[in-house]
C-alpha positions in Angstrom: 146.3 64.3 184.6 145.9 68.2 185.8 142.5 69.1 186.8 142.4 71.6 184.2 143.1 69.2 181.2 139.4 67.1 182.2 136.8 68.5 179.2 133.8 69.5 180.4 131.4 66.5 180.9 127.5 66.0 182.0 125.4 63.0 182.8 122.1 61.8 183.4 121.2 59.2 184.9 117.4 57.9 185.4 118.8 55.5 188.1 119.9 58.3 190.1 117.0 61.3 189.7 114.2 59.0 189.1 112.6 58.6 185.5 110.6 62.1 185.5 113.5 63.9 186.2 115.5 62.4 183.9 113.6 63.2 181.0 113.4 66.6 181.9 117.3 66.8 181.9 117.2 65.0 178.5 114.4 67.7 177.4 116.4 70.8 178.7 120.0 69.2 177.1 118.6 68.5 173.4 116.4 71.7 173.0 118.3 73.2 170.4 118.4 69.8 168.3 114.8 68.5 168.5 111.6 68.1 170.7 111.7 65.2 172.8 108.2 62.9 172.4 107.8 60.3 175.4 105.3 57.8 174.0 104.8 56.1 178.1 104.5 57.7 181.1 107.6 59.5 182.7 108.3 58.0 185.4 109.0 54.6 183.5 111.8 56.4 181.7 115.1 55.2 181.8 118.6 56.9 180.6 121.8 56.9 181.2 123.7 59.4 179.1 127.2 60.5 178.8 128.0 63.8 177.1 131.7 65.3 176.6 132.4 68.4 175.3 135.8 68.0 173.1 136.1 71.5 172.1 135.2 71.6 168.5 132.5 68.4 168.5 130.0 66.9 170.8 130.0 63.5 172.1 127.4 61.9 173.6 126.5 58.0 174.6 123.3 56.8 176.1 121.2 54.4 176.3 117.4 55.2 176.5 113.9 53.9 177.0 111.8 54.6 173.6 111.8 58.0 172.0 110.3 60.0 169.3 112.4 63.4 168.0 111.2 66.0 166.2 112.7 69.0 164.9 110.6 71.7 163.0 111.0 74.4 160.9 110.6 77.1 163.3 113.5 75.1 165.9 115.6 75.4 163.2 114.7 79.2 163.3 115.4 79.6 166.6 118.1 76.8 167.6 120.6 79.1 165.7 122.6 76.2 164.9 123.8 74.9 161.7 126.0 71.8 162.8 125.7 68.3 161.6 124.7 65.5 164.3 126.1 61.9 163.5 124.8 58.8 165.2 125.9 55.4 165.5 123.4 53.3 166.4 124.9 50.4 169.6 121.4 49.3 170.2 117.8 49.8 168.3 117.4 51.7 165.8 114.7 54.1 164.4 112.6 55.0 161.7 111.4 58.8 160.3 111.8 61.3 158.0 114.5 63.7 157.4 113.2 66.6 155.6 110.7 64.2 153.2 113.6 61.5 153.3 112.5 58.0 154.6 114.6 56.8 156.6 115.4 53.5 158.4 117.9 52.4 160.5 119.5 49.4 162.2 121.8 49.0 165.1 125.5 49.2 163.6 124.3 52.2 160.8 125.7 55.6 161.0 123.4 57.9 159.8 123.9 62.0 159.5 121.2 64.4 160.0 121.9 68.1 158.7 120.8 70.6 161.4 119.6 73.3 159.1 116.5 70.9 158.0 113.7 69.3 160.1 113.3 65.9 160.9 110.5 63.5 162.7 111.9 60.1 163.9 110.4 57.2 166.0 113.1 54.7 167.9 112.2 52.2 170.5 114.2 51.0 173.3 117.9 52.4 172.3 121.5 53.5 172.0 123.6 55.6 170.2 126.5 57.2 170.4 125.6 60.8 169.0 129.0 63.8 167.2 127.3 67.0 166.7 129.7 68.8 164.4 130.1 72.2 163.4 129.8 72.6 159.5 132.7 74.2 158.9 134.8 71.6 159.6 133.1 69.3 157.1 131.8 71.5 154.3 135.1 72.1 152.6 135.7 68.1 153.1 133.0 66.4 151.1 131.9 66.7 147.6 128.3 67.9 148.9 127.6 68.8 152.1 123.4 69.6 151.1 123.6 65.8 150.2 124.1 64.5 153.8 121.4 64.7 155.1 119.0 61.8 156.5 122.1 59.8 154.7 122.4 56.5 156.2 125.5 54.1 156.1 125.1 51.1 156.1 126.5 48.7 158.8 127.5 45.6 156.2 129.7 48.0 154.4 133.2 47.2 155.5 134.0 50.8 155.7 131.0 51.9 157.8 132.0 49.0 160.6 135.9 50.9 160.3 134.0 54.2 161.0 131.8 52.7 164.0 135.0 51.1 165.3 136.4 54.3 165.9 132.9 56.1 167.2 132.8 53.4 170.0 136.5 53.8 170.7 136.7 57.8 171.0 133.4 57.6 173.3 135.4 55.1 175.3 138.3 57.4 175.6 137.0 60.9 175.2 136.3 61.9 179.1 140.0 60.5 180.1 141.2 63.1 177.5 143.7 66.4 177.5 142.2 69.3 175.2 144.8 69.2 173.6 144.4 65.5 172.7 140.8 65.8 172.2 141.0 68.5 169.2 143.8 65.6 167.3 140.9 63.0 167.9 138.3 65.5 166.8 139.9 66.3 163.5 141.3 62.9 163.1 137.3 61.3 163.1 136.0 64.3 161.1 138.7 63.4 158.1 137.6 59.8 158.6 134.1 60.7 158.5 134.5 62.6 155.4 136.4 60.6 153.6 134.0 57.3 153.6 131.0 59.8 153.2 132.3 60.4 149.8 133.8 57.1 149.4 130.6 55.2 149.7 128.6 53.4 147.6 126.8 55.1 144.9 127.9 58.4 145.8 128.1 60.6 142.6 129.8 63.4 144.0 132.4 61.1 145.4 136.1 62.5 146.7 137.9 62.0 143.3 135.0 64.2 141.4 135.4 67.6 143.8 136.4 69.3 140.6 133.0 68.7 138.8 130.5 71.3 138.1 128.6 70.5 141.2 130.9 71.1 143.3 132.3 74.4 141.8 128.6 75.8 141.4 127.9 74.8 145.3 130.9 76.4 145.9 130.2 79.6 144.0 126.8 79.9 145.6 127.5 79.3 149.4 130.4 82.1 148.4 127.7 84.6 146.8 124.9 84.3 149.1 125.2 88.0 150.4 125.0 89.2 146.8 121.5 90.0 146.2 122.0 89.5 142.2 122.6 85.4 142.6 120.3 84.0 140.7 120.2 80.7 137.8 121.4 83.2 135.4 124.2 84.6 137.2 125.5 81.1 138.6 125.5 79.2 135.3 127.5 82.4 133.6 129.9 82.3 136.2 130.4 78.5 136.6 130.4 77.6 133.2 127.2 75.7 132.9 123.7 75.5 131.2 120.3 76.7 132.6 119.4 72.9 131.8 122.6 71.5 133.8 122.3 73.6 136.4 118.4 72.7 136.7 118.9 68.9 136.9 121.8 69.5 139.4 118.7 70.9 141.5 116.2 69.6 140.7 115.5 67.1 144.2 115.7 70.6 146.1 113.0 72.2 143.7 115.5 74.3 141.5 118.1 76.7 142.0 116.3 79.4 143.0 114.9 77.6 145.5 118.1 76.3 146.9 119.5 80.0 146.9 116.7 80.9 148.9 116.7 77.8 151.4 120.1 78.9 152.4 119.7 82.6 152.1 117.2 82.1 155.0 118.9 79.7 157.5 122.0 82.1 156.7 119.7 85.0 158.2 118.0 83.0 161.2 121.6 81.9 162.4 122.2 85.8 162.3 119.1 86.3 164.3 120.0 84.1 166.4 123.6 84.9 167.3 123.7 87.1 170.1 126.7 89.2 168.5 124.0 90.2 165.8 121.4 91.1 168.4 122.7 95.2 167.6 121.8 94.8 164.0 118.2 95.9 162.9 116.1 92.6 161.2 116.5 94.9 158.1 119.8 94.6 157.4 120.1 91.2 158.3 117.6 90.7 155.6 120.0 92.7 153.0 123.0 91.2 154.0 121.7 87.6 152.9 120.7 89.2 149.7 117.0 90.5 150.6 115.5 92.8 148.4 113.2 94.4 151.5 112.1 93.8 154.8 108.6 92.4 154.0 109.5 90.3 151.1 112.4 88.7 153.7 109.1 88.3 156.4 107.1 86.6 154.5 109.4 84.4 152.8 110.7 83.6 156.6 107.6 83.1 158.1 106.2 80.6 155.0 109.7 78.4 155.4 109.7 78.8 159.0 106.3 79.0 160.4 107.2 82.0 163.0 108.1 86.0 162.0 112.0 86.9 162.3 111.2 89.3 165.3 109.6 86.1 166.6 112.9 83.9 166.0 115.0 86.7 167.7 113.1 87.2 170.8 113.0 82.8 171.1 116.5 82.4 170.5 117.3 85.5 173.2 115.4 83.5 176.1 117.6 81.2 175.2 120.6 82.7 175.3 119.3 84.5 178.7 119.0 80.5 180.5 122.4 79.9 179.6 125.2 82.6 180.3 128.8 80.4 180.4 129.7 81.7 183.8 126.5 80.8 185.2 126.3 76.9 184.7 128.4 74.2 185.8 128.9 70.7 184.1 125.8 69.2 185.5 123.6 71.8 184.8 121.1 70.5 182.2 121.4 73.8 180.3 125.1 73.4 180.2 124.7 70.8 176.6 122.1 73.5 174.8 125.2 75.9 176.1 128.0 73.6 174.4 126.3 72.8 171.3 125.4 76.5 170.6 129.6 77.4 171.2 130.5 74.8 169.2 133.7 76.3 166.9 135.7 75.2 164.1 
Protein backbone atom coordinates (compact mmCIF):
# COMPACT_ATOMS: atom_id res chain seq x y z
CA UNK A 1 0.00 0.00 0.00
CA UNK A 2 1.46 3.70 -1.10
CA UNK A 3 1.97 6.00 1.63
CA UNK A 4 -0.44 8.30 0.33
CA UNK A 5 -3.43 5.83 0.25
CA UNK A 6 -3.12 5.48 4.59
CA UNK A 7 -6.30 7.93 5.86
CA UNK A 8 -5.48 10.05 8.29
CA UNK A 9 -5.54 8.43 11.80
CA UNK A 10 -5.07 9.57 15.61
CA UNK A 11 -4.77 7.76 18.89
CA UNK A 12 -4.70 8.06 22.47
CA UNK A 13 -3.50 6.16 24.61
CA UNK A 14 -3.63 6.64 28.65
CA UNK A 15 -0.96 3.88 28.81
CA UNK A 16 1.40 5.89 26.90
CA UNK A 17 0.75 9.79 28.22
CA UNK A 18 -0.31 8.97 31.55
CA UNK A 19 -4.20 9.28 32.62
CA UNK A 20 -4.21 13.34 32.95
CA UNK A 21 -2.95 13.66 29.68
CA UNK A 22 -5.10 11.50 28.21
CA UNK A 23 -8.19 13.01 29.11
CA UNK A 24 -7.07 16.20 28.00
CA UNK A 25 -6.49 14.74 24.44
CA UNK A 26 -10.02 13.10 24.69
CA UNK A 27 -11.35 16.74 25.87
CA UNK A 28 -9.55 18.66 23.05
CA UNK A 29 -10.69 15.73 20.28
CA UNK A 30 -14.61 15.65 21.23
CA UNK A 31 -15.14 19.47 21.82
CA UNK A 32 -17.29 20.01 19.01
CA UNK A 33 -19.64 16.95 20.07
CA UNK A 34 -20.00 17.31 23.86
CA UNK A 35 -18.29 18.26 27.20
CA UNK A 36 -16.42 15.64 28.62
CA UNK A 37 -17.48 15.00 32.71
CA UNK A 38 -14.73 12.85 34.62
CA UNK A 39 -16.61 11.66 37.67
CA UNK A 40 -12.73 10.33 39.53
CA UNK A 41 -9.70 11.94 39.55
CA UNK A 42 -7.59 12.20 36.24
CA UNK A 43 -4.90 10.55 36.77
CA UNK A 44 -6.91 7.20 37.16
CA UNK A 45 -8.14 7.61 33.69
CA UNK A 46 -7.71 5.17 31.24
CA UNK A 47 -8.26 5.15 27.26
CA UNK A 48 -7.24 3.84 24.45
CA UNK A 49 -8.90 5.26 21.42
CA UNK A 50 -8.57 4.75 17.71
CA UNK A 51 -10.00 7.40 15.33
CA UNK A 52 -9.86 7.17 11.31
CA UNK A 53 -10.85 9.70 9.18
CA UNK A 54 -12.52 7.85 6.01
CA UNK A 55 -13.29 10.89 4.14
CA UNK A 56 -16.95 11.36 4.38
CA UNK A 57 -17.52 9.68 8.09
CA UNK A 58 -15.69 9.36 11.34
CA UNK A 59 -14.63 6.29 12.92
CA UNK A 60 -13.60 5.92 16.23
CA UNK A 61 -13.06 2.82 18.78
CA UNK A 62 -12.06 3.08 22.41
CA UNK A 63 -12.28 1.81 25.24
CA UNK A 64 -12.63 4.11 28.39
CA UNK A 65 -12.71 4.45 32.16
CA UNK A 66 -16.31 6.01 33.17
CA UNK A 67 -17.66 9.08 31.53
CA UNK A 68 -20.39 11.54 31.55
CA UNK A 69 -21.18 13.69 28.03
CA UNK A 70 -22.94 16.55 27.75
CA UNK A 71 -23.85 18.64 24.95
CA UNK A 72 -25.80 22.00 25.35
CA UNK A 73 -27.63 24.26 23.53
CA UNK A 74 -25.11 26.87 23.12
CA UNK A 75 -22.27 23.82 21.85
CA UNK A 76 -24.68 23.22 19.37
CA UNK A 77 -24.48 27.02 18.59
CA UNK A 78 -21.03 27.03 18.34
CA UNK A 79 -19.85 23.40 17.21
CA UNK A 80 -21.24 24.37 13.81
CA UNK A 81 -21.93 20.97 13.11
CA UNK A 82 -25.05 19.24 12.03
CA UNK A 83 -23.84 15.50 11.62
CA UNK A 84 -25.30 12.42 13.10
CA UNK A 85 -22.94 10.39 15.63
CA UNK A 86 -23.82 6.50 15.80
CA UNK A 87 -22.53 4.23 18.47
CA UNK A 88 -22.32 0.73 18.95
CA UNK A 89 -21.92 -0.14 22.25
CA UNK A 90 -18.67 -3.40 22.69
CA UNK A 91 -18.69 -2.92 26.35
CA UNK A 92 -21.00 -0.94 29.01
CA UNK A 93 -23.37 1.04 28.19
CA UNK A 94 -25.05 4.32 29.42
CA UNK A 95 -27.94 6.05 30.45
CA UNK A 96 -29.18 9.97 29.66
CA UNK A 97 -31.30 12.06 27.91
CA UNK A 98 -31.33 13.11 24.42
CA UNK A 99 -33.12 16.26 24.13
CA UNK A 100 -35.97 15.17 27.01
CA UNK A 101 -35.66 11.48 25.48
CA UNK A 102 -34.70 8.77 28.18
CA UNK A 103 -32.51 6.81 27.07
CA UNK A 104 -30.91 3.48 28.11
CA UNK A 105 -28.53 1.41 26.60
CA UNK A 106 -26.82 -2.02 26.74
CA UNK A 107 -23.66 -3.36 25.26
CA UNK A 108 -24.66 -4.69 21.69
CA UNK A 109 -27.39 -1.50 21.01
CA UNK A 110 -26.70 0.96 18.40
CA UNK A 111 -28.08 4.06 19.33
CA UNK A 112 -28.03 7.55 17.07
CA UNK A 113 -27.73 10.89 18.56
CA UNK A 114 -28.73 13.94 16.13
CA UNK A 115 -26.08 16.61 16.55
CA UNK A 116 -28.25 19.63 16.09
CA UNK A 117 -30.00 18.73 19.71
CA UNK A 118 -28.37 18.52 23.20
CA UNK A 119 -27.89 15.58 25.08
CA UNK A 120 -26.63 14.56 28.88
CA UNK A 121 -25.49 10.96 29.29
CA UNK A 122 -23.86 8.97 32.15
CA UNK A 123 -21.73 5.50 31.09
CA UNK A 124 -19.47 3.70 33.33
CA UNK A 125 -16.52 1.69 32.51
CA UNK A 126 -16.91 1.41 28.44
CA UNK A 127 -16.59 0.85 24.77
CA UNK A 128 -17.95 1.86 21.72
CA UNK A 129 -17.26 2.09 18.41
CA UNK A 130 -18.48 5.74 17.47
CA UNK A 131 -19.65 6.97 12.92
CA UNK A 132 -20.12 10.61 13.05
CA UNK A 133 -21.91 11.18 9.74
CA UNK A 134 -22.62 14.09 7.89
CA UNK A 135 -26.48 14.59 7.33
CA UNK A 136 -26.63 14.75 3.96
CA UNK A 137 -25.80 11.54 3.32
CA UNK A 138 -28.63 10.20 5.37
CA UNK A 139 -31.48 12.81 5.21
CA UNK A 140 -32.65 11.83 1.72
CA UNK A 141 -32.35 8.04 2.98
CA UNK A 142 -34.75 7.65 5.74
CA UNK A 143 -38.33 8.38 6.09
CA UNK A 144 -37.52 10.98 9.03
CA UNK A 145 -34.37 12.06 9.76
CA UNK A 146 -35.88 14.60 13.01
CA UNK A 147 -37.03 11.11 14.32
CA UNK A 148 -33.53 9.76 14.97
CA UNK A 149 -32.54 11.06 17.47
CA UNK A 150 -31.70 9.44 21.01
CA UNK A 151 -33.22 6.28 18.88
CA UNK A 152 -31.84 3.23 20.22
CA UNK A 153 -31.71 -0.35 18.43
CA UNK A 154 -31.93 -2.87 20.09
CA UNK A 155 -29.27 -5.59 20.21
CA UNK A 156 -31.87 -8.88 20.23
CA UNK A 157 -33.20 -7.58 17.01
CA UNK A 158 -31.67 -9.86 14.35
CA UNK A 159 -31.10 -6.87 12.17
CA UNK A 160 -29.43 -4.65 14.74
CA UNK A 161 -26.72 -7.71 15.53
CA UNK A 162 -26.28 -7.67 11.17
CA UNK A 163 -25.63 -3.90 11.55
CA UNK A 164 -23.12 -4.25 14.63
CA UNK A 165 -21.50 -7.07 12.65
CA UNK A 166 -20.50 -4.81 10.17
CA UNK A 167 -19.55 -1.69 12.74
CA UNK A 168 -17.01 -4.01 14.37
CA UNK A 169 -15.72 -5.24 11.03
CA UNK A 170 -15.21 -1.78 9.20
CA UNK A 171 -13.38 -0.54 12.57
CA UNK A 172 -11.33 -3.62 12.16
CA UNK A 173 -10.42 -2.73 8.66
CA UNK A 174 -10.76 0.90 8.25
CA UNK A 175 -6.97 2.14 9.08
CA UNK A 176 -5.54 -0.71 6.54
CA UNK A 177 -7.78 1.12 3.89
CA UNK A 178 -7.19 3.02 0.35
CA UNK A 179 -9.45 6.33 0.08
CA UNK A 180 -10.68 5.14 -2.42
CA UNK A 181 -11.91 1.91 -0.71
CA UNK A 182 -12.88 3.78 2.33
CA UNK A 183 -15.64 6.12 0.53
CA UNK A 184 -17.28 2.28 -1.03
CA UNK A 185 -17.29 1.16 2.80
CA UNK A 186 -18.55 4.51 3.91
CA UNK A 187 -21.56 4.54 1.56
CA UNK A 188 -22.03 0.92 1.73
CA UNK A 189 -22.69 1.21 5.94
CA UNK A 190 -24.63 4.44 5.58
CA UNK A 191 -27.24 2.51 3.05
CA UNK A 192 -27.19 -0.33 5.60
CA UNK A 193 -27.72 2.02 8.33
CA UNK A 194 -30.54 3.52 6.73
CA UNK A 195 -32.24 0.90 5.54
CA UNK A 196 -32.80 -1.05 9.11
CA UNK A 197 -33.42 2.49 10.64
CA UNK A 198 -36.58 2.54 8.70
CA UNK A 199 -36.99 -1.17 8.74
CA UNK A 200 -37.28 -1.45 12.46
CA UNK A 201 -39.73 -2.23 14.63
CA UNK A 202 -42.49 0.06 15.11
CA UNK A 203 -41.24 2.52 12.86
CA UNK A 204 -44.24 4.44 11.29
CA UNK A 205 -42.43 6.32 8.82
CA UNK A 206 -40.85 3.11 7.61
CA UNK A 207 -38.95 2.82 4.00
CA UNK A 208 -42.05 1.56 2.11
CA UNK A 209 -44.25 4.78 3.40
CA UNK A 210 -41.61 7.74 2.00
CA UNK A 211 -44.44 8.77 -0.12
CA UNK A 212 -46.75 9.70 2.92
CA UNK A 213 -47.66 13.18 3.95
CA UNK A 214 -44.85 13.24 6.41
CA UNK A 215 -42.51 12.72 4.43
CA UNK A 216 -43.58 15.16 1.60
CA UNK A 217 -44.35 18.01 4.23
CA UNK A 218 -40.69 17.40 5.91
CA UNK A 219 -39.51 17.62 2.67
CA UNK A 220 -41.26 20.77 1.58
CA UNK A 221 -40.23 22.51 4.78
CA UNK A 222 -36.38 21.62 5.00
CA UNK A 223 -36.72 22.90 1.06
CA UNK A 224 -38.54 26.34 2.21
CA UNK A 225 -36.70 27.24 5.21
CA UNK A 226 -35.14 30.45 3.54
CA UNK A 227 -38.58 31.67 2.63
CA UNK A 228 -39.62 33.82 5.34
CA UNK A 229 -43.58 33.19 4.50
CA UNK A 230 -43.36 29.27 5.69
CA UNK A 231 -45.67 28.93 8.08
CA UNK A 232 -48.72 25.99 9.15
CA UNK A 233 -50.82 27.77 6.60
CA UNK A 234 -48.52 27.86 3.77
CA UNK A 235 -47.18 24.13 4.31
CA UNK A 236 -50.63 22.38 4.66
CA UNK A 237 -51.82 24.46 1.23
CA UNK A 238 -48.83 23.32 -0.50
CA UNK A 239 -48.67 19.72 0.77
CA UNK A 240 -52.10 18.82 0.58
CA UNK A 241 -52.94 18.55 4.25
CA UNK A 242 -55.15 19.82 7.16
CA UNK A 243 -54.17 22.34 9.96
CA UNK A 244 -55.36 19.32 12.20
CA UNK A 245 -52.95 16.68 10.24
CA UNK A 246 -50.28 18.71 10.01
CA UNK A 247 -50.61 19.53 13.98
CA UNK A 248 -50.65 15.87 15.10
CA UNK A 249 -47.72 15.19 12.69
CA UNK A 250 -45.98 17.79 15.13
CA UNK A 251 -47.16 17.67 17.80
CA UNK A 252 -44.02 15.78 20.03
CA UNK A 253 -41.81 18.80 18.66
CA UNK A 254 -44.50 21.42 20.10
CA UNK A 255 -46.21 22.28 16.59
CA UNK A 256 -45.16 23.31 13.34
CA UNK A 257 -44.22 26.49 13.98
CA UNK A 258 -42.06 25.50 16.35
CA UNK A 259 -40.38 22.88 14.24
CA UNK A 260 -39.89 25.66 11.50
CA UNK A 261 -38.31 27.73 13.92
CA UNK A 262 -36.05 24.91 15.56
CA UNK A 263 -34.51 24.41 12.23
CA UNK A 264 -34.62 27.90 10.97
CA UNK A 265 -32.12 28.62 13.90
CA UNK A 266 -29.52 25.67 13.79
CA UNK A 267 -29.78 26.48 9.81
CA UNK A 268 -28.39 30.10 10.88
CA UNK A 269 -25.81 29.00 13.75
CA UNK A 270 -24.17 26.51 11.17
CA UNK A 271 -23.93 29.73 8.96
CA UNK A 272 -22.36 31.52 11.86
CA UNK A 273 -20.27 29.16 12.34
CA UNK A 274 -18.89 28.33 8.92
CA UNK A 275 -15.96 30.35 8.32
CA UNK A 276 -17.00 30.92 4.54
CA UNK A 277 -19.93 33.00 6.00
CA UNK A 278 -17.67 34.91 8.38
CA UNK A 279 -18.01 38.04 5.37
CA UNK A 280 -21.70 38.05 5.79
CA UNK A 281 -23.24 40.63 8.40
CA UNK A 282 -25.47 38.49 11.40
CA UNK A 283 -28.25 40.43 9.56
CA UNK A 284 -28.54 38.77 6.62
CA UNK A 285 -27.86 35.52 7.92
CA UNK A 286 -30.88 36.18 10.03
CA UNK A 287 -32.98 37.02 6.62
CA UNK A 288 -31.65 34.32 4.65
CA UNK A 289 -33.15 31.67 7.21
CA UNK A 290 -36.42 33.50 6.97
CA UNK A 291 -35.95 36.30 9.85
CA UNK A 292 -38.14 38.96 9.81
CA UNK A 293 -35.33 41.42 11.70
CA UNK A 294 -32.28 41.30 13.50
CA UNK A 295 -33.62 41.59 17.02
CA UNK A 296 -36.43 39.24 16.67
CA UNK A 297 -33.63 36.62 15.16
CA UNK A 298 -31.41 37.66 18.69
CA UNK A 299 -33.68 36.90 20.92
CA UNK A 300 -35.25 33.97 19.51
CA UNK A 301 -31.37 32.67 19.26
CA UNK A 302 -30.29 33.58 22.48
CA UNK A 303 -33.78 31.97 24.35
CA UNK A 304 -33.00 28.40 22.17
CA UNK A 305 -29.39 28.83 22.57
CA UNK A 306 -28.46 30.39 25.72
CA UNK A 307 -25.64 32.77 24.12
CA UNK A 308 -26.22 36.01 21.46
CA UNK A 309 -25.33 35.15 17.62
CA UNK A 310 -22.29 37.61 17.79
CA UNK A 311 -21.40 35.39 20.78
CA UNK A 312 -21.75 32.04 18.66
CA UNK A 313 -19.59 33.69 15.84
CA UNK A 314 -16.75 34.93 17.88
CA UNK A 315 -16.69 30.97 19.82
CA UNK A 316 -16.87 29.09 16.79
CA UNK A 317 -13.85 31.59 15.18
CA UNK A 318 -11.38 30.61 18.16
CA UNK A 319 -12.19 27.58 16.99
CA UNK A 320 -11.50 27.68 13.72
CA UNK A 321 -8.20 29.85 14.61
CA UNK A 322 -6.77 26.35 16.85
CA UNK A 323 -7.24 24.38 13.95
CA UNK A 324 -5.93 25.59 10.47
CA UNK A 325 -5.53 22.06 8.18
CA UNK A 326 -1.89 22.82 7.32
CA UNK A 327 -1.01 23.39 10.86
CA UNK A 328 -1.79 19.97 12.56
CA UNK A 329 -0.59 16.60 12.00
CA UNK A 330 -2.50 13.22 12.70
CA UNK A 331 -1.59 13.22 16.34
CA UNK A 332 -2.40 16.47 17.11
CA UNK A 333 -5.46 16.43 19.47
CA UNK A 334 -7.05 19.26 17.55
CA UNK A 335 -6.68 17.30 14.43
CA UNK A 336 -10.41 15.16 15.25
CA UNK A 337 -12.40 18.70 16.22
CA UNK A 338 -10.53 19.54 12.64
CA UNK A 339 -12.01 16.28 10.82
CA UNK A 340 -15.33 16.30 12.20
CA UNK A 341 -15.94 20.00 11.36
CA UNK A 342 -14.67 19.06 7.31
CA UNK A 343 -16.73 16.25 7.24
CA UNK A 344 -18.38 16.28 3.42
CA UNK A 345 -20.93 14.48 1.69
Amino acid sequence: MSEESVLPRYQISSIATGGAVALQQFRESTRDIFDVIRPGTAGDYAIDMQAVHMGNLLLSDLRSSAQGFQRSRAMVATAGIDHLMVQLYTHGGFAGLADTIDVRVRAGDVCIFDLTRTLETRAGDYGNITLVIPRPLLEDKVADIDSLHGLVLDRDLPLTQILAAHIRTLAQHAAGLAAGDAAIASRGTIQLLASLVDQRPGNKTRATAMATPLREVLRYIHGNLHDSALGPTQVAQECGVSRATLYRMFEQSGGVAEFIRERRLSGAAMDLASPSAHPRRISDIARSWGFADDSSFSRAFRSHFGISPSEARTASARTWARAQWGGLSDQDSSAIAYWIRMLHE
